[in-house]
Wavefront OBJ file of the C-alpha trace (Angstrom):
o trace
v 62.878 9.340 42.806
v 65.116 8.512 40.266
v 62.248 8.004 37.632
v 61.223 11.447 38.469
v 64.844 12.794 38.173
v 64.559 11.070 34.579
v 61.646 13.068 33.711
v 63.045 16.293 34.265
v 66.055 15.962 32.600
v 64.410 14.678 29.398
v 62.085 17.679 29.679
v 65.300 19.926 29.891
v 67.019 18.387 26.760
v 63.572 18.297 24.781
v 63.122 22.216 25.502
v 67.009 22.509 24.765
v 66.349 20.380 21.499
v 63.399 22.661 20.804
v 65.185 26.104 21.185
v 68.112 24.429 18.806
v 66.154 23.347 15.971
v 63.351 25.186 15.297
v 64.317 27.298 12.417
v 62.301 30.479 11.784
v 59.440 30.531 9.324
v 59.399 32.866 5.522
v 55.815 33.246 4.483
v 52.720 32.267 6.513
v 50.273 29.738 6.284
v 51.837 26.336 5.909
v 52.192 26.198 10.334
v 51.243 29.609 10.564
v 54.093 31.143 8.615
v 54.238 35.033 8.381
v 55.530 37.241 5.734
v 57.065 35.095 2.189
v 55.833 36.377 -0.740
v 52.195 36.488 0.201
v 50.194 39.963 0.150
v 49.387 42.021 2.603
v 45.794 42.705 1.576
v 42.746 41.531 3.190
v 39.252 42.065 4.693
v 36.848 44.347 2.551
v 34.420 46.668 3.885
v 31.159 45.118 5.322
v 28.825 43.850 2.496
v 31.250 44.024 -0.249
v 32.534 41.586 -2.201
v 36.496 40.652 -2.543
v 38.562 40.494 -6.039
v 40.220 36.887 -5.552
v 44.051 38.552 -6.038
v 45.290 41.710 -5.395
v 44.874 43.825 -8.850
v 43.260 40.568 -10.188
v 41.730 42.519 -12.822
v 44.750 43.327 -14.920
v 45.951 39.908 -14.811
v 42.969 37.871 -16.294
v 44.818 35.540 -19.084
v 41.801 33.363 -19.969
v 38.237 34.364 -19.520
v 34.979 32.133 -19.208
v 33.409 30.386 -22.246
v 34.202 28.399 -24.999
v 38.194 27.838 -25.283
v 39.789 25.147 -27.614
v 36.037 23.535 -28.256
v 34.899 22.691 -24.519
v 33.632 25.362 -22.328
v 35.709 27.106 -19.518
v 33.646 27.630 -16.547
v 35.719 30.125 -15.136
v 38.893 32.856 -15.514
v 41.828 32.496 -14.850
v 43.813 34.995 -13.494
v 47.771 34.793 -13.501
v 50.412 36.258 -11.262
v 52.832 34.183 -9.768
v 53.125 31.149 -7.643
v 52.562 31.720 -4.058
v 50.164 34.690 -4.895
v 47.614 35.106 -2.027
v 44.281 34.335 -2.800
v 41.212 35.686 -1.043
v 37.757 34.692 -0.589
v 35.444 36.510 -2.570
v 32.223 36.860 -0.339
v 31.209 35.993 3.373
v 30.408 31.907 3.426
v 30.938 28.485 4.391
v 33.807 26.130 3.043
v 32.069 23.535 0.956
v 35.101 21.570 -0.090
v 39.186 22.267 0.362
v 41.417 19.588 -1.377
v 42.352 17.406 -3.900
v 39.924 17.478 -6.676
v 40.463 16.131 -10.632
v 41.922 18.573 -13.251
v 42.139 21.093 -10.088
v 45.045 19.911 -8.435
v 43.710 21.157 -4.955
v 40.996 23.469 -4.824
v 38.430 25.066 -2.706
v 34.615 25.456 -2.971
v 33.361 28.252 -1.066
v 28.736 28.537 -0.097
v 27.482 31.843 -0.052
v 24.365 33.026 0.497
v 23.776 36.417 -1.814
v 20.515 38.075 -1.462
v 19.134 34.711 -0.704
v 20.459 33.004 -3.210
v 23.071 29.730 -2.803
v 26.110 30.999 -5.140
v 29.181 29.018 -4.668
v 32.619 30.206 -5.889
v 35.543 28.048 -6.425
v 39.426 28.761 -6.416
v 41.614 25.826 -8.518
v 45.194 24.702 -8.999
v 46.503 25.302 -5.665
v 49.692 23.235 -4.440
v 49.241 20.738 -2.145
v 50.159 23.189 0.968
v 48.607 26.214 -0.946
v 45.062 26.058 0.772
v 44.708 27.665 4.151
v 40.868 26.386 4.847
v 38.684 22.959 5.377
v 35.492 21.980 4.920
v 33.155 23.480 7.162
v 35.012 26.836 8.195
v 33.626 29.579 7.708
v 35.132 32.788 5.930
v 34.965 36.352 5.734
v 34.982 38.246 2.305
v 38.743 38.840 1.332
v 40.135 36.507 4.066
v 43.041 34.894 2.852
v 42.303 31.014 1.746
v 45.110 29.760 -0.338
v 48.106 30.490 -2.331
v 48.246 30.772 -6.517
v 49.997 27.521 -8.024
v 50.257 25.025 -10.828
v 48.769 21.695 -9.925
v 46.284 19.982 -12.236
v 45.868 20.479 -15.646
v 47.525 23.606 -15.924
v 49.233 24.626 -19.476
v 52.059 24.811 -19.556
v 52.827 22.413 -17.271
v 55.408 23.629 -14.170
v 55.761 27.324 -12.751
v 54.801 29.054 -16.119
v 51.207 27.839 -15.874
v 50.304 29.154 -12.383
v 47.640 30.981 -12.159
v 44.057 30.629 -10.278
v 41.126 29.422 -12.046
v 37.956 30.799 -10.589
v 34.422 29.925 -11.511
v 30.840 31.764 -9.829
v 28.100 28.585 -10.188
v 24.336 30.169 -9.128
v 22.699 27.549 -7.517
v 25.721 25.795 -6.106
v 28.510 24.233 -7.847
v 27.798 21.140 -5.460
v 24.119 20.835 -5.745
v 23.185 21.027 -9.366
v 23.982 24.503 -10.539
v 25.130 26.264 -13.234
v 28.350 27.913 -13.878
v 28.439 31.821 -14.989
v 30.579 34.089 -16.327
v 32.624 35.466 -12.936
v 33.043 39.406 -14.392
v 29.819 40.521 -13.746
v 30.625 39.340 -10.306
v 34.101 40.492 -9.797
v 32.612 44.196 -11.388
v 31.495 44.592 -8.158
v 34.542 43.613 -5.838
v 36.901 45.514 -4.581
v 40.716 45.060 -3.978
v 41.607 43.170 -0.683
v 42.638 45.057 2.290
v 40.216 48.082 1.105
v 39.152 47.649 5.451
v 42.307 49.127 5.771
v 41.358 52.394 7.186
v 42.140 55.902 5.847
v 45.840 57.215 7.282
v 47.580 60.648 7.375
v 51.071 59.569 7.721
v 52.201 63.286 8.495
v 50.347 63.764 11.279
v 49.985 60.321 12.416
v 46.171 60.621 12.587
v 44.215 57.382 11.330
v 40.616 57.208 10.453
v 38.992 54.141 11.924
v 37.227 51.871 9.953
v 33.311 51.014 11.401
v 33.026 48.315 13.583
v 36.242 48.482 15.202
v 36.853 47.967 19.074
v 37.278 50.994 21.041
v 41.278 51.443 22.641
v 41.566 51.677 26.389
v 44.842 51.764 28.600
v 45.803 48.299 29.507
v 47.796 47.422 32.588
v 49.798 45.031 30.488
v 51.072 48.056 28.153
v 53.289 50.730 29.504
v 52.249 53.938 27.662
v 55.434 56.332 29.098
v 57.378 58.293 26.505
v 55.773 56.919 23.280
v 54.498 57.637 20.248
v 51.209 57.916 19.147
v 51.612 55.105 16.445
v 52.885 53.457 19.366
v 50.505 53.364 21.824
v 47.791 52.829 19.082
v 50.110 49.684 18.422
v 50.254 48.365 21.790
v 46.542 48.697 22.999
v 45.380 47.100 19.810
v 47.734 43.777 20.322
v 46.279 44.236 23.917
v 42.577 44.127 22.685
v 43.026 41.402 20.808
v 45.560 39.250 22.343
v 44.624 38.408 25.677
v 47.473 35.427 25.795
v 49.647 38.425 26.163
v 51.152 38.832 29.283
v 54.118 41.967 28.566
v 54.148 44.507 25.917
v 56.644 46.403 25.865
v 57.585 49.909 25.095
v 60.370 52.998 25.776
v 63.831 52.458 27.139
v 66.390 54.709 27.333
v 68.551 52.957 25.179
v 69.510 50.981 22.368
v 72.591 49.251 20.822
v 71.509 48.419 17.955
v 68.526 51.002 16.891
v 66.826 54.095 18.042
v 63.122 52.951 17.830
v 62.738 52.009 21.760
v 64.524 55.435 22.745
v 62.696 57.281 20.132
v 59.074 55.386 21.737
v 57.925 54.252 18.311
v 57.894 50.485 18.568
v 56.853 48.030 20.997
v 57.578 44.452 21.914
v 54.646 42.168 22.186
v 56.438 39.468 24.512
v 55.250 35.822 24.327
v 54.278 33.596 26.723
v 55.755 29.908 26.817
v 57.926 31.026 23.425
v 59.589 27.883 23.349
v 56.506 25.981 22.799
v 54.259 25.323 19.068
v 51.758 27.373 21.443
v 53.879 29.969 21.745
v 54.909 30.278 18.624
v 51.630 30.081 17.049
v 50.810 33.237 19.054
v 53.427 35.877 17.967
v 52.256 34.461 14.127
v 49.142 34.978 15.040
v 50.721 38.968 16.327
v 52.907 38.893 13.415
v 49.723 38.150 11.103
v 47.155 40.585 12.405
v 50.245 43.478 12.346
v 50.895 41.999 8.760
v 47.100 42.269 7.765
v 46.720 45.951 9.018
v 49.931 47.320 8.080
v 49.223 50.664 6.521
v 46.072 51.517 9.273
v 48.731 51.287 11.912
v 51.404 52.979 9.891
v 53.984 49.898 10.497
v 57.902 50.127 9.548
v 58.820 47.255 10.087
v 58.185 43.944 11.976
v 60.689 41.145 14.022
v 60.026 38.100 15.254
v 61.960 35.056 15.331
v 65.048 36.402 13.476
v 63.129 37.608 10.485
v 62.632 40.568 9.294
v 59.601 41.143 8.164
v 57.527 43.450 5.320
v 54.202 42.923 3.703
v 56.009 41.916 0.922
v 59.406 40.441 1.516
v 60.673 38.877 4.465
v 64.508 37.922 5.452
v 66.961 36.613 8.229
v 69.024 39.040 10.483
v 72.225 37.993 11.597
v 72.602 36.099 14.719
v 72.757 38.347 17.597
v 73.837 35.865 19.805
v 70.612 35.157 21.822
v 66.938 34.485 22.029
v 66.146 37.898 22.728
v 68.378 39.210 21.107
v 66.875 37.431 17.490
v 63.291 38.045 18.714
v 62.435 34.523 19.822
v 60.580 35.339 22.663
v 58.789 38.553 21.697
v 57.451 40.104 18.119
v 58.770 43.557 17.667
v 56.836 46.028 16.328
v 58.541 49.347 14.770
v 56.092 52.014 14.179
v 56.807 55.155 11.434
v 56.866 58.316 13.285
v 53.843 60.548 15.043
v 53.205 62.386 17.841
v 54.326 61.745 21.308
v 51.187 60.747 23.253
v 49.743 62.448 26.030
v 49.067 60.380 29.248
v 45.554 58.230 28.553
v 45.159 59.856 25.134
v 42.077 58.910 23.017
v 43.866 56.919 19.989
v 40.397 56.141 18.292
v 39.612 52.108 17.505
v 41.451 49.272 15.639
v 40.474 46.340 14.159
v 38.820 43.092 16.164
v 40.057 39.783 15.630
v 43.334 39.574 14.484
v 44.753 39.009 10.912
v 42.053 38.743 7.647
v 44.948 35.861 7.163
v 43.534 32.079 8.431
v 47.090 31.438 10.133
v 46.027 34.323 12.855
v 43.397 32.102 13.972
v 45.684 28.988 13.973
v 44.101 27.814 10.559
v 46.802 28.220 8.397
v 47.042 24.158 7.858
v 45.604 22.432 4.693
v 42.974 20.265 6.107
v 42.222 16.352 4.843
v 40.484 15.777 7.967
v 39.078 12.623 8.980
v 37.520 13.217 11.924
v 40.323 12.416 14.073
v 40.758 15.576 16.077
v 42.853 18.517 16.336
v 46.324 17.532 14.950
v 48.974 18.179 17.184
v 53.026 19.309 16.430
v 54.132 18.859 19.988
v 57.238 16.012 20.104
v 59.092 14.049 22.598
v 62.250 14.250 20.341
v 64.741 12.459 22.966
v 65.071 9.446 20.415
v 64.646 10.920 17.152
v 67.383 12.492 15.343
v 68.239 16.377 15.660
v 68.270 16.770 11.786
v 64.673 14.791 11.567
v 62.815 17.192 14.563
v 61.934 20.407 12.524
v 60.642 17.917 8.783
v 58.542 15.442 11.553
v 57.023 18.767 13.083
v 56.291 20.316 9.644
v 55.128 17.079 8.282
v 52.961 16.663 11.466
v 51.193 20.196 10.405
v 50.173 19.317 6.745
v 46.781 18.528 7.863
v 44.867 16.674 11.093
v 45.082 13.632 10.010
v 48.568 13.474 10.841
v 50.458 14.384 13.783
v 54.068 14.955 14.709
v 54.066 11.727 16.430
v 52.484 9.464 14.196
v 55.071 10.791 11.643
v 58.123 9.719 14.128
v 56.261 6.453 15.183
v 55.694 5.794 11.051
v 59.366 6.981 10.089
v 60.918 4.534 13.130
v 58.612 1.605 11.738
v 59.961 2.559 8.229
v 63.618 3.127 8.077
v 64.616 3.219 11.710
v 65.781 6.738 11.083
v 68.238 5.990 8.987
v 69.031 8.212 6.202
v 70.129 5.238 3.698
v 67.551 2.869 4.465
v 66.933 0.638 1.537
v 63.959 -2.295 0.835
v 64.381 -5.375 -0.691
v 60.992 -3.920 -3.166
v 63.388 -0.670 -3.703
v 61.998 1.653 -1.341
v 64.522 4.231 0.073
v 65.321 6.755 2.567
v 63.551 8.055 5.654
v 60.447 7.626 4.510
v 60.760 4.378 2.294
v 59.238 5.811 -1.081
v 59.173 4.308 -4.457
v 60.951 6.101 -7.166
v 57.467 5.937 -8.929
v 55.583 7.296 -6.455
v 58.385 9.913 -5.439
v 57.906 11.518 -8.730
v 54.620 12.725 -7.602
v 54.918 13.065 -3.734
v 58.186 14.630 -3.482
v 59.830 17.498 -3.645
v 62.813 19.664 -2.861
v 61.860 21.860 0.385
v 63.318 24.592 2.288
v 64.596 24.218 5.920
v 61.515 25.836 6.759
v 58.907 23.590 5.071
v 58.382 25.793 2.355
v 58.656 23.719 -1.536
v 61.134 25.244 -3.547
v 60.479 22.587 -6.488
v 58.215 20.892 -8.820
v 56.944 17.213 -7.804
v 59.211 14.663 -7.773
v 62.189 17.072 -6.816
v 64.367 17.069 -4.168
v 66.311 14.496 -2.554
v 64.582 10.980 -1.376
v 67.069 10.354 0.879
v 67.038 13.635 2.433
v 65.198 14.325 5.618
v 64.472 17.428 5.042
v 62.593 16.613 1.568
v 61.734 12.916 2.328
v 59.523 13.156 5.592
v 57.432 16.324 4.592
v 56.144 14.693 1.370
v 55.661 11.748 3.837
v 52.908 14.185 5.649
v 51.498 14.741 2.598
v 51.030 12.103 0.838
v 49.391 10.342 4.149
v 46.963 13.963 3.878
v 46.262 12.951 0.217
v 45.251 9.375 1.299
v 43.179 10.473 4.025
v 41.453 12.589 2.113
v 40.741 10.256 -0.687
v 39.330 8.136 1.714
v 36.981 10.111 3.481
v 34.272 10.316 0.868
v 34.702 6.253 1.059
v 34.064 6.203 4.577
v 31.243 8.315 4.411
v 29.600 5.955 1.436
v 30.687 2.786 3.244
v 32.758 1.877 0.145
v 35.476 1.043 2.908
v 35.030 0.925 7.067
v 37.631 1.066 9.862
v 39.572 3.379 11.913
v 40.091 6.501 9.763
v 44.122 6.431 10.870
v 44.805 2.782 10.122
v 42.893 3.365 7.022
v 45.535 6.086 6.284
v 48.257 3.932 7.163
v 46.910 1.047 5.419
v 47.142 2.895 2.311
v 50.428 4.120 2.945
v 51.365 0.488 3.135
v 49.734 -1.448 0.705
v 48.262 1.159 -1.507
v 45.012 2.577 -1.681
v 43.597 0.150 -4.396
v 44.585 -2.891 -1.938
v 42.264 -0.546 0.714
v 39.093 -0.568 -1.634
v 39.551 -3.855 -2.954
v 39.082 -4.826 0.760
v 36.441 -2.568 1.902
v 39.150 -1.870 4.303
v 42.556 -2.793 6.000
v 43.292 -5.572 3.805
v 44.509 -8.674 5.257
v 48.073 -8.796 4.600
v 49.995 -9.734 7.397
v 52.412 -6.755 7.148
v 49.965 -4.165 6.883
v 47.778 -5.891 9.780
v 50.558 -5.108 11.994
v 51.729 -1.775 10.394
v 48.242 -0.159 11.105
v 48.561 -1.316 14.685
v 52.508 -0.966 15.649
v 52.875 2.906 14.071
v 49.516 4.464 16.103
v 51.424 2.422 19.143
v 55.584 3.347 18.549
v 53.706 7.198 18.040
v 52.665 7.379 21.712
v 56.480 7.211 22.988
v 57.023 10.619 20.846
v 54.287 12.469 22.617
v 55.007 15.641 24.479
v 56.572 14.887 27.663
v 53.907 16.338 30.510
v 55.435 19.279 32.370
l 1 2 3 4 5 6 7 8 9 10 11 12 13 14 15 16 17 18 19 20 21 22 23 24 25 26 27 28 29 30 31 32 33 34 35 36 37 38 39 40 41 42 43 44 45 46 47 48 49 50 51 52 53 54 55 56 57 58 59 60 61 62 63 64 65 66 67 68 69 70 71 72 73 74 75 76 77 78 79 80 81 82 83 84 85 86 87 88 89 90 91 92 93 94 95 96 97 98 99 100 101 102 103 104 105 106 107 108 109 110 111 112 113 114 115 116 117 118 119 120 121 122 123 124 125 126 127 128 129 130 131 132 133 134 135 136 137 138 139 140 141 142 143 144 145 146 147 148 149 150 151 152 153 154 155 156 157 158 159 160 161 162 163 164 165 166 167 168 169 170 171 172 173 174 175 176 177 178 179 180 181 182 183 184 185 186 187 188 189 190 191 192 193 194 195 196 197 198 199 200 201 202 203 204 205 206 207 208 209 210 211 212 213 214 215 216 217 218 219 220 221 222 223 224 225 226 227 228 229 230 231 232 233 234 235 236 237 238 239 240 241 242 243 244 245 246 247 248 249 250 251 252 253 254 255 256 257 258 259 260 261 262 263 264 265 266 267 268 269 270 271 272 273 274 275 276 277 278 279 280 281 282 283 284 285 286 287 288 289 290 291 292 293 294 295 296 297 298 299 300 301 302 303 304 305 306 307 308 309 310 311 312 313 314 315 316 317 318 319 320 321 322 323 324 325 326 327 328 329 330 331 332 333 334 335 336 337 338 339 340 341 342 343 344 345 346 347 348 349 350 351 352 353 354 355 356 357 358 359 360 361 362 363 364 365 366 367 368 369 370 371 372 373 374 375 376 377 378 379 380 381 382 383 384 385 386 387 388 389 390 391 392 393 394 395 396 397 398 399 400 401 402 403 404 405 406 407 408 409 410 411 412 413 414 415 416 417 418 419 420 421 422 423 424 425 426 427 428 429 430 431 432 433 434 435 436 437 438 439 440 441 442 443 444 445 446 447 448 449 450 451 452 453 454 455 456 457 458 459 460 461 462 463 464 465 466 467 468 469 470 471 472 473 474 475 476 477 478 479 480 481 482 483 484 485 486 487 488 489 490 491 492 493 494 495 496 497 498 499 500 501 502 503 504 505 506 507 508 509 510 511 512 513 514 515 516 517 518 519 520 521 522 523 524 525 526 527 528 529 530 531 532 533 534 535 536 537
């Protein structure tokens, strides 16, 4: 009895904890983050290609051929850190991740009138690339984010741009690199599916291959809009998670949209919960990606306030309704009122062209070991540690939130000031050497806000993220060496091994090597990680 009395009170203060700490996301991607200073575009008709940027075109800085006496195999197109980048055709992800000169990049299969034609998207930031090996990806879905890693010139924010390169043949089976215009001469801009719109009237002209809109029992259609309804049977369609959506009242303190019936509130089940919130990004995303076909004003969810291209945090209105926590609300520019069961045409299937509506939004250095998981008991750990262990436990599925408390108890004990007798410090016991690459200066929200090496080591915030990452970058590195047999073990203890004594130690071993420390670390961390698991309802 008093075991099970134990239970439920941890599971009270761990939803308590939850509710308390989990700050609200800027952009998307990086754990499914909506908004930020990505674009809005996305999918392209059927059978065309995508530009890789929005108005790529005019922002070409460097074109293919010979440049400084060795050949470029690609252009390079310039406009910003954090730019979205699309995909430019239908295919298969042939390789996402670290590569040298690139930084990160991604190497994307297509098939084009029979023909294997690979594309490939460089310079990326280590949480700037949305897809892993093996997805697959629709022309002008959204795949990464435009950065500076590699050999970029110059160095830092003023040389981001994307480098992208068309190989015929394959550029991982022995073909040849071509010049990308003639390629991009036929693309289009991202988001041309969009749909044709007649704000006025509030008419919208379908795009093909759209579902259909039927009345559903979940969506109250009385004294709204047409945008409105339109609105709510589309989330309806495509959302089946969704229990509530929500429409007209009477009244409003703080905004006429409910009593004018142009918005809706798409209410989310379990909201507390990563599942939770991963569905209203994945609302917030597929609203996001179809913005001007539904004729959206503005979206909230989670206390931001969100546009295609800005997004920002309201004042605290005092609860979790009140800030949108548990539903995404959806303001609609004005139409129509709608007659009972009136024919609003189709809307798009499938949610968001963006990879974080389908729960893809992580960087992936997978090693085989399973969907990754952010869910935390976080009874022991911290309250300032919860949300960087979380966003470090999303960097790719190699990692989890768990193994990243188990790892930071084995570590530092989480204590802020922790210092080695080899000069390791803070939460996640980094060298200053290897800090200068790993770390940087981070947002509350997990998104970088400086170059490598930034940022405080001692600083939970900054410290335990780059721990996630560099563990991804390990795990990554070693995967091709699994595959080969250059080194064989568990995949995690692998990780961790390299984490410990460095990856060199790793391959001059063929695997964990036999120091006594790192025998133990690879074992105690998997086994201190178990005691943060989710607590079972």
């Amino acid at each position: 009895m008093k075991k099970a009395i134990a239970i439920a009170v941890a599971i009270v203060l761990f939803l308590v904890l939850m509710i308390t700490t989990i700050l609200p996301s800027e952009e998307e991607a990086k754990l499914c983050e909506p908004g930020g200073n990505t674009s809005a575009g996305g999918g392209v008709p059927a059978g065309e290609y995508s530009l890789p940027e929005n108005n790529a075109m005019d922002s070409v800085t460097s074109e293919f051929g010979m440049r400084g006496g060795v050949p470029h195999q690609g252009i390079d197109i310039a406009q910003g850190e954090g730019t979205a980048i699309y995909a430019f055709a239908d295919g298969v992800v042939a390789e996402a991740g670290s590569a040298s000169g690139f930084g990160q990049w991604i190497v994307i299969d297509h098939q084009l009138d029979g023909d294997l034609v690979s594309t490939v998207y460089g310079h990326m930031m280590d949480g700037g690339v949305h897809v892993k090996a093996g997805d697959k990806v629709k022309a002008g879905q959204h795949i990464a984010d435009e950065g500076y890693n590699g050999q970029v010139s110059p160095p830092g924010p003023g040389g981001s741009h994307l480098h992208f390169e068309v190989w015929e043949g394959g550029r991982l089976s022995g073909g040849t690199a071509v010049n990308p215009r003639p390629w991009l001469d036929q693309a289009v801009e991202p988001g041309s599916d969009s749909g044709d719109t007649d704000k006025e009237a509030g008419e919208t002209t379908a795009p093909t291959g759209r579902g259909e809109l039927q009345p559903d029992a979940r969506f109250s259609e009385e004294n709204l809009q047409l945008n409105s309804v339109r609105m709510g049977r589309a989330i309806a369609m495509n959302f089946p998670d969704v229990d509530t959506i929500g429409g007209w009242r009477p009244s409003d303190a703080t905004a006429d949209d409910h009593p004018a019936g142009r918005a809706v509130d798409v209410m989310i089940p379990q909201w507390q919960s990563n599942k939770g919130v991963e569905l209203g990004d994945q609302v917030t995303e597929y609203v996001l990606g179809n913005w001007e076909y539904f004729q959206v004003d503005y979206i909230i969810w989670r206390q931001q306030l969100i546009y295609p291209d800005n997004t920002s945090t309201m004042e605290d209105r005092g609860s979790p309704t009140q800030n949108h926590f548990d539903h995404v609300h959806i303001s609609l520019k004005p139409s129509e009122m709608a007659q009972p069961n009136a024919e609003v045409g189709s809307a798009p299937v499938g949610g968001s062209a963006s990879p974080a509506a389908a729960g893809a939004g992580d960087p992936d250095c997978d090693v085989d070991s399973g969907d990754h998981d952010l869910a935390l008991n976080a009874d022991s750990i911290p309250d300032a540690w919860v949300r960087p262990i979380q966003i470090a436990g999303g960097e790719c599925s190699a990692v989890s939130a768990p193994l990243i408390a188990g790892l930071l108890e084995q570590e530092s004990g989480f204590n802020t000031s922790a210092v080695s007798g080899a000069g390791a410090s803070g939460p996640a016991q980094f060298m200053p050497g290897t800090w200068a690459t790993a770390g940087a200066e981070m947002s509350e929200d997990g998104k970088k806000q400086g170059p490598p090496g930034s940022g405080d080591i001692n600083d939970p915030k900054d410290a335990i993220p780059a721990a996630g990452r560099y563990l991804c970058g390990i795990a990554e590195r070693q995967k091709p060496q699994l595959e080969s047999g250059e080194i064989k073990g568990n995949p995690v203890e692998l990780m961790l091994a390299g984490y410990n004594a460095g990856e060199g130690a790793v391959q001059q071993y063929g695997g964990v090597p036999p120091y006594a420390e790192t025998q133990n670390y690879v074992k105690v961390i998997p086994e201190k990680a178990k005691k943060y698991e989710e607590l079972e309802p």
